[in-house]
Jmol script that loads the backbone (N, CA, C; Angstrom):
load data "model"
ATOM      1  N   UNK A   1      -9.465  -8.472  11.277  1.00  0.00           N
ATOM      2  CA  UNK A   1      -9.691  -7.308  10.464  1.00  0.00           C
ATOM      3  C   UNK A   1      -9.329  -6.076  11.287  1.00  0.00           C
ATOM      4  N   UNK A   2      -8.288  -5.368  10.672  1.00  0.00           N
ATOM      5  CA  UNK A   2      -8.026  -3.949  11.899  1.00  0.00           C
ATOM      6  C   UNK A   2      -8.868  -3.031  11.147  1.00  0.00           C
ATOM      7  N   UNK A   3      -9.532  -2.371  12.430  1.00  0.00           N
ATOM      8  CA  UNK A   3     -10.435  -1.189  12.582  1.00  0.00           C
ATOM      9  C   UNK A   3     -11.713  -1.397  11.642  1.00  0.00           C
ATOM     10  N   UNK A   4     -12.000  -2.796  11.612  1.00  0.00           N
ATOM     11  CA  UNK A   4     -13.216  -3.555  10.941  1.00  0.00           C
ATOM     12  C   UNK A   4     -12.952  -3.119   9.452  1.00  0.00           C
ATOM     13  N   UNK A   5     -12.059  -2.848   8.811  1.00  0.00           N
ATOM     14  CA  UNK A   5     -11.915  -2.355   7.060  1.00  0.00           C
ATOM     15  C   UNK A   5     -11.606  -3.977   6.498  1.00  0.00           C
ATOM     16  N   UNK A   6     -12.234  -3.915   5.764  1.00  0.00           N
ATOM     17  CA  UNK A   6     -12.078  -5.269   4.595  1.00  0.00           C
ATOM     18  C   UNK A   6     -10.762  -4.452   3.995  1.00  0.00           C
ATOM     19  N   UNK A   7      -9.576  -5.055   3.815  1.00  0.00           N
ATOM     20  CA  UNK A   7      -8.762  -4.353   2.853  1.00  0.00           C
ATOM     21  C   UNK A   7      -9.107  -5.448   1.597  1.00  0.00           C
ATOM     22  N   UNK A   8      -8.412  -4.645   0.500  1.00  0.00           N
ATOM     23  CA  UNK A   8      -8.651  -5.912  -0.831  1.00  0.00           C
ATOM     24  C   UNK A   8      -7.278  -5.728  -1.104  1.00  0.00           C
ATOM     25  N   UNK A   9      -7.478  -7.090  -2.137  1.00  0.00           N
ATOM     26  CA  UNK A   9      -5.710  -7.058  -2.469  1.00  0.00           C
ATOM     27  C   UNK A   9      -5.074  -6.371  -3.568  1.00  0.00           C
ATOM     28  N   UNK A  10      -4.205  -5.499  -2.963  1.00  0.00           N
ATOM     29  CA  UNK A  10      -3.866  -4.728  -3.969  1.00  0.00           C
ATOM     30  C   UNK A  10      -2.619  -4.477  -3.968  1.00  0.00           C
ATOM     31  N   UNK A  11      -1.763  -4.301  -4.672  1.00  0.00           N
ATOM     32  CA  UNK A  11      -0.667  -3.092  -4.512  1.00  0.00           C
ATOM     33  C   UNK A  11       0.011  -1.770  -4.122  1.00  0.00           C
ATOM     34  N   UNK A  12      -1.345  -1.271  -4.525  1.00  0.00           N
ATOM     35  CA  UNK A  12      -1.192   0.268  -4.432  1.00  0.00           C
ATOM     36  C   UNK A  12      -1.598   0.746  -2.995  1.00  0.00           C
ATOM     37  N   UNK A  13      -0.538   0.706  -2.654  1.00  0.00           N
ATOM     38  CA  UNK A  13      -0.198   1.453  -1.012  1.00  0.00           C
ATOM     39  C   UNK A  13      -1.287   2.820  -1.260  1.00  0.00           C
ATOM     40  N   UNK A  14      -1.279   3.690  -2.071  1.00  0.00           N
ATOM     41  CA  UNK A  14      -1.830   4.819  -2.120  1.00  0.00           C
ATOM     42  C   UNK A  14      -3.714   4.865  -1.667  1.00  0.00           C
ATOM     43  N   UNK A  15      -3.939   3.618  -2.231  1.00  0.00           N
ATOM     44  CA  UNK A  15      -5.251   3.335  -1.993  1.00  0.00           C
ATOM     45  C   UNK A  15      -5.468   2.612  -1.022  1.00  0.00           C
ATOM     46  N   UNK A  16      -4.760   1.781  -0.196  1.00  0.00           N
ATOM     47  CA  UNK A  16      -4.790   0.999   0.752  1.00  0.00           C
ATOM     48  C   UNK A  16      -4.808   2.214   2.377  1.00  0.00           C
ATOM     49  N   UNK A  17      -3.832   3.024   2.124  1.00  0.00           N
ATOM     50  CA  UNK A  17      -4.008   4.159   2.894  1.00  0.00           C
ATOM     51  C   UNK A  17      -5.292   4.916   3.190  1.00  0.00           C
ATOM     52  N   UNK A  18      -5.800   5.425   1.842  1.00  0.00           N
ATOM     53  CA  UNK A  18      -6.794   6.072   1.647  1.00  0.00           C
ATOM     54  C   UNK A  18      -7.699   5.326   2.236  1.00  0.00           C
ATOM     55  N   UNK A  19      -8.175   3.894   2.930  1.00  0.00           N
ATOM     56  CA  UNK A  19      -9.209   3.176   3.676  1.00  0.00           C
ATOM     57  C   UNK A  19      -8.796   3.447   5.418  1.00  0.00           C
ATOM     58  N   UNK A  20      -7.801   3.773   5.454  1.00  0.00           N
ATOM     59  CA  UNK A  20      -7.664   3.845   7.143  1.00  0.00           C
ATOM     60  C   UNK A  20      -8.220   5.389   7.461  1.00  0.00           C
ATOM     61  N   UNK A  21      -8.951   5.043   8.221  1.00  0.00           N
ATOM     62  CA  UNK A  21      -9.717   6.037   9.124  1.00  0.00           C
ATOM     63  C   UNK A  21      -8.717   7.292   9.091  1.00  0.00           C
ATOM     64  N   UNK A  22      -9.661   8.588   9.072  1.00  0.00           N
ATOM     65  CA  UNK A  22      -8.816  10.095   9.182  1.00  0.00           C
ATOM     66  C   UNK A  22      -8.354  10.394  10.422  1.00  0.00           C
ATOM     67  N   UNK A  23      -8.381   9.700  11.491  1.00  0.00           N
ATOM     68  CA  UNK A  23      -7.572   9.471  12.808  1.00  0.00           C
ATOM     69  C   UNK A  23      -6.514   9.055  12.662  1.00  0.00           C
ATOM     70  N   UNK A  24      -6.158   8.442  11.622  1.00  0.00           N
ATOM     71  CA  UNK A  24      -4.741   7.566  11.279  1.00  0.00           C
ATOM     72  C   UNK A  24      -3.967   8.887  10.975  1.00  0.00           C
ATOM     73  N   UNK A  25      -2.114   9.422  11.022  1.00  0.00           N
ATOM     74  CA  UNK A  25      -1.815  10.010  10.602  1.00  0.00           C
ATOM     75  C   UNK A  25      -0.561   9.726   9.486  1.00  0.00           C
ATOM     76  N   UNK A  26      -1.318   8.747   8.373  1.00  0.00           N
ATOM     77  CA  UNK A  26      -0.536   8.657   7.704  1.00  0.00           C
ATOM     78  C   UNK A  26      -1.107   9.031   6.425  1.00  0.00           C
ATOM     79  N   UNK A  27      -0.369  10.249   6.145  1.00  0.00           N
ATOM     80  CA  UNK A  27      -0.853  10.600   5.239  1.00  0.00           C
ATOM     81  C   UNK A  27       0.272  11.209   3.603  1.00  0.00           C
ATOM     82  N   UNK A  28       1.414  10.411   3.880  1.00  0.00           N
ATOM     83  CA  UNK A  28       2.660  10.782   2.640  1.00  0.00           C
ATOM     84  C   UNK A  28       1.624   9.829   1.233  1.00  0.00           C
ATOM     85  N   UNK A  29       2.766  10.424   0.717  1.00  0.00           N
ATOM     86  CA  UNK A  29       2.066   9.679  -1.021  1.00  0.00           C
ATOM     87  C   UNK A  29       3.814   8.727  -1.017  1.00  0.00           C
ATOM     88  N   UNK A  30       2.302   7.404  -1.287  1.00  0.00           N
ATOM     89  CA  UNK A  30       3.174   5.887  -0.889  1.00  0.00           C
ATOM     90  C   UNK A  30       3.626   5.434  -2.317  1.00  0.00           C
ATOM     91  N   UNK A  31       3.663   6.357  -3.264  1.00  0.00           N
ATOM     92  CA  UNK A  31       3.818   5.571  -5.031  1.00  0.00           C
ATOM     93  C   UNK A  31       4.415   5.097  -5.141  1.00  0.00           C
ATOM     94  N   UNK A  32       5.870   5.542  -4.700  1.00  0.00           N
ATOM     95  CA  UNK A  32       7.570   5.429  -4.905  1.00  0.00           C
ATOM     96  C   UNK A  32       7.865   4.257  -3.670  1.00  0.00           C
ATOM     97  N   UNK A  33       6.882   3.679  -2.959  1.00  0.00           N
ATOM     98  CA  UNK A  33       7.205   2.193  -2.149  1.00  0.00           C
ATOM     99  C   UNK A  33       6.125   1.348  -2.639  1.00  0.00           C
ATOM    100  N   UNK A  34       5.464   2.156  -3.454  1.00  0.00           N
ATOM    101  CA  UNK A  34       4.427   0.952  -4.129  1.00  0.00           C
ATOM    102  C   UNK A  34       4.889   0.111  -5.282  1.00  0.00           C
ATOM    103  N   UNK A  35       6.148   0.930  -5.597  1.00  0.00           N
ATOM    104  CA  UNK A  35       6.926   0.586  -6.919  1.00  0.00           C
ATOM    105  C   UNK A  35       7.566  -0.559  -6.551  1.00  0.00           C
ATOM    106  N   UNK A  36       8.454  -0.353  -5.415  1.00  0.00           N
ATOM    107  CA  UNK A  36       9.629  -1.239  -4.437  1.00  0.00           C
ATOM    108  C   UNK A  36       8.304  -2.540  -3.839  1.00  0.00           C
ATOM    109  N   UNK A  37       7.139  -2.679  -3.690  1.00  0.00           N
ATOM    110  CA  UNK A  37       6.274  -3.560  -2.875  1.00  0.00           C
ATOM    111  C   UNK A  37       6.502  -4.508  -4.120  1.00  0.00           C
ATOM    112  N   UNK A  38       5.691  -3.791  -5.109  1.00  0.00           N
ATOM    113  CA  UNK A  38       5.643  -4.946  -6.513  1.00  0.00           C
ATOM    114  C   UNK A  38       6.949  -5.501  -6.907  1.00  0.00           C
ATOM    115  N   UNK A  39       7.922  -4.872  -6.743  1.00  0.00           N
ATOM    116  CA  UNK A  39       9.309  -5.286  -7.537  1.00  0.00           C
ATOM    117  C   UNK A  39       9.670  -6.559  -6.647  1.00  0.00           C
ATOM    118  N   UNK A  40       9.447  -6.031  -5.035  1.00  0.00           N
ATOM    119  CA  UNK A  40       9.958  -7.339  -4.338  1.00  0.00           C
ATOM    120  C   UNK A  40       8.946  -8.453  -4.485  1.00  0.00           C
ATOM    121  N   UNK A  41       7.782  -8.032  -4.300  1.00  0.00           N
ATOM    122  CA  UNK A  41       6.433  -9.223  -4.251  1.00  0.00           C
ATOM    123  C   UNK A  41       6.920 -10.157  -5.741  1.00  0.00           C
ATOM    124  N   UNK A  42       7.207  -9.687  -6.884  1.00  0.00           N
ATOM    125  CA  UNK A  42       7.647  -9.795  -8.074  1.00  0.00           C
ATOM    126  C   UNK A  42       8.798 -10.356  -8.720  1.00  0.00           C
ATOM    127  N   UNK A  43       9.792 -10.727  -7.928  1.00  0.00           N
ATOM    128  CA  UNK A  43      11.545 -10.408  -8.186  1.00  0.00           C
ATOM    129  C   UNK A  43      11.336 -11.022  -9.560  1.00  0.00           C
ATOM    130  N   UNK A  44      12.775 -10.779 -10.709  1.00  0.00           N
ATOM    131  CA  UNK A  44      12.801 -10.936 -11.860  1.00  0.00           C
ATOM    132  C   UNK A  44      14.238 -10.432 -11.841  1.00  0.00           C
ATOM    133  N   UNK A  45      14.245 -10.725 -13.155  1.00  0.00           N
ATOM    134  CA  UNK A  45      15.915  -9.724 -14.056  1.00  0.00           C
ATOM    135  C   UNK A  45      15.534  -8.185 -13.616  1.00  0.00           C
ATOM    136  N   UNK A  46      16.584  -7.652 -12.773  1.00  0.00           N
ATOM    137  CA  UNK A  46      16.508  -6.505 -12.369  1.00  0.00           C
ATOM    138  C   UNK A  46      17.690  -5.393 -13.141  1.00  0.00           C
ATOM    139  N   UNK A  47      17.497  -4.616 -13.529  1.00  0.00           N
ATOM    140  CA  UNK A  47      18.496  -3.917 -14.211  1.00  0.00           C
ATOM    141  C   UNK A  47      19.580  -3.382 -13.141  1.00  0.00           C
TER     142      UNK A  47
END
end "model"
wireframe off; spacefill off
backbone 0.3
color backbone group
């Protein structure tokens, strides 16, 4: 477990961020690779 956080399973980078400690400096808005996480976790007919 890093920095003792239970993560849960999710997708959304945005919220997965939001659990790492305010020492961490990551702080961009992850939506637009949260899109690209699911699509690959996901593959299908891609347009």
């Amino acid at each position: 477990m890093l920095e003792e956080i239970d993560f849960p399973f999710t997708h959304d980078l945005n919220a997965l961020r939001n659990l790492l400690p305010d020492s961490w400096p990551v702080r961009a808005d992850l939506a637009d690779l949260t899109g690209w996480a699911v699509l690959a976790r996901y593959p299908g007919e891609w347009p």
